[in-house]
N, C-alpha and C positions, 0 to 999 in steps of 0.2 A: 816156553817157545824154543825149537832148536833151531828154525831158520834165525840169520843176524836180524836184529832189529832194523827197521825203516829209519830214514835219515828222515822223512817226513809222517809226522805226527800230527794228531788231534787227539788234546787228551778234555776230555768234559771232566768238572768234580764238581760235586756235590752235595749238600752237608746242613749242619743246622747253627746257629750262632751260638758262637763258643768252643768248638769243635777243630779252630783252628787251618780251617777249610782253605782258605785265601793266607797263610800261613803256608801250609802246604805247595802252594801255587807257586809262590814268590822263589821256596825252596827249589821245587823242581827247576824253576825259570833262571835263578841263577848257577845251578849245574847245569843246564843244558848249555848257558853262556860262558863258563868255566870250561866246558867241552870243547868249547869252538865252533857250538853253532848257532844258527840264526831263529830267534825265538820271541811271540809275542805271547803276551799273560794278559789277561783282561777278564774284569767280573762284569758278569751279566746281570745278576741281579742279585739283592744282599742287603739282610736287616742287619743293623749294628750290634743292636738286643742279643741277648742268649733265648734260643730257642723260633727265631727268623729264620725262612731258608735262607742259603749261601749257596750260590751257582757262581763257579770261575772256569774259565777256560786257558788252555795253554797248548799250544801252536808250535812246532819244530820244523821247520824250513819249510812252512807254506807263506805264500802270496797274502791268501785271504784272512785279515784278522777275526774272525768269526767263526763258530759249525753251528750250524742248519741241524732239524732233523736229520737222524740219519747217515750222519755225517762225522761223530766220532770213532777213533781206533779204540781209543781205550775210555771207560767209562769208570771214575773210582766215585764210590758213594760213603761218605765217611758214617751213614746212618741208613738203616736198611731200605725206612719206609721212603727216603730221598730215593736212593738208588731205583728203586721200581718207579718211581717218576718221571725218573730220571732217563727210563730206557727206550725213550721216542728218540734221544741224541745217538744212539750206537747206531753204527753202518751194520748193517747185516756179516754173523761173525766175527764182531769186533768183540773186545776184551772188555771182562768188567771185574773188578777185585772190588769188595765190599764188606764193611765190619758187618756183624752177626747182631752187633749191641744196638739196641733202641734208646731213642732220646724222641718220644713222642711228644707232636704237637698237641698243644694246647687243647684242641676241640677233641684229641684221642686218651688226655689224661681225665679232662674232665666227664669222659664219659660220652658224650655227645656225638661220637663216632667210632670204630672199631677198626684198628689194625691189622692187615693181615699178616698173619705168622710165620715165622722165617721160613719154614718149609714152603710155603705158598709163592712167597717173592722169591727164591731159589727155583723153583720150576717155572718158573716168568721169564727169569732172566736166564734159563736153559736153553726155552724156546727163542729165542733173539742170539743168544751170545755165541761164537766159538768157543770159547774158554774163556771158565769163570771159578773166582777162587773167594772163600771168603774166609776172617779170621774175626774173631774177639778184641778190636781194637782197642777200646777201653781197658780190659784187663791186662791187657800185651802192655797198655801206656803204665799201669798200677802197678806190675811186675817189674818195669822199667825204672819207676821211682815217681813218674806223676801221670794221672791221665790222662791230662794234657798233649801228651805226649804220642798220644794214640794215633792221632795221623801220618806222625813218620814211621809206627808199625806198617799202616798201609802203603804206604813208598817205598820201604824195606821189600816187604813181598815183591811189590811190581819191580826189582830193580832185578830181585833174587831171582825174576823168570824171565830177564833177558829181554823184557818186552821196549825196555828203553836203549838205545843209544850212547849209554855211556852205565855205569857201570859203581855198586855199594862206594867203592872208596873215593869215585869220586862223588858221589851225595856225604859222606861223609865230612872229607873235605869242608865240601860248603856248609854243613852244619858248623864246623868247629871256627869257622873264617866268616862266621854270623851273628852267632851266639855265644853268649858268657860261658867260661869253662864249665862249671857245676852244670847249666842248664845244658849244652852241647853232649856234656855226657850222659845224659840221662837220655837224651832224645836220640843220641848210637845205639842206647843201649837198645830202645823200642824199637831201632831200625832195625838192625842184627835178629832180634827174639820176631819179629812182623818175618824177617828172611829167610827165618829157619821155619816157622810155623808147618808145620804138616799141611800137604796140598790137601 
């Protein structure tokens, strides 16, 4: 994005248990608050389990602690088949960054239902999105040193395209002013390698 970022945001995420999803959130929410601005985080809906969905929201100088259909700027899906789910929350032209990697539900591992293929959710989220980026989070987190780690690949990207309000160093920042040294650097490093990734 080469216009400045919006001081008012809605960002939707979305993701599967395990993944870190609401981890992410907390992240975002305390650089935006490190930034100087005024911010709510709130999960909508969320299994504890690995392999539940996880739906969180995070809010930068709005009024409303909520989005509605339709109603987010940026949509991050930390799992494909989420993201296409996921994409009744994006306002018309809104943003979506999305790992490439599957962590199929249950009823798609055991066969009992069929996933559509990243090519298919990529011209889904064509027709809906302005601008849409998507990377290999999981491998970007395994590159980085765990891949766990894979969700601040995807916040790395969205930081590295201007789309937020503030800016890698300070995400960084709050990774190192969060987290234990060893783990803090591992998770720069997916942030940095998510930044660089080829559009």
């Amino acid at each position: 994005m080469s216009a400045l970022p919006q001081t008012r945001l809605r960002i939707f995420m979305t993701g599967v248990g395990g993944q870190g999803t609401l981890t992410a959130t907390t992240l975002l929410a305390r650089t935006a608050l490190a930034a100087g601005l005024p911010v709510t985080s709130g999960e909508i809906h969320g299994m504890a389990q690995r392999g539940g969905v996880v739906e969180s929201t995070l809010l930068i100088g709005c009024k409303s602690p909520k989005i509605g259909p339709g109603e987010a700027d940026i949509l991050l899906g930390f799992e494909p088949l989420e993201t296409l789910r996921a994409l009744s929350y994006l306002k018309p032209g809104g943003l979506v960054l999305s790992s490439t990697e599957y962590l199929p539900p249950l009823s798609v591992a055991c066969g009992r239902e069929a996933s559509p293929d990243i090519e298919a959710i990529k011209a889904k989220v064509a027709a809906c999105a302005g601008q849409a980026r998507f990377l290999p989070c999981r491998s970007l987190g395994l590159q980085a040193g765990a891949v766990q780690s894979g969700n601040i690949a995807l916040l790395g990207a969205l930081c590295a395209m201007g789309a937020l309000p503030f800016g890698l160093d300070v995400l960084a920042d709050t990774v190192r002013a969060t987290m234990k040294p060893t783990v803090a650097e591992v998770n720069i490093k997916a942030m940095e390698l998510g930044a660089a990734y080829p559009a």
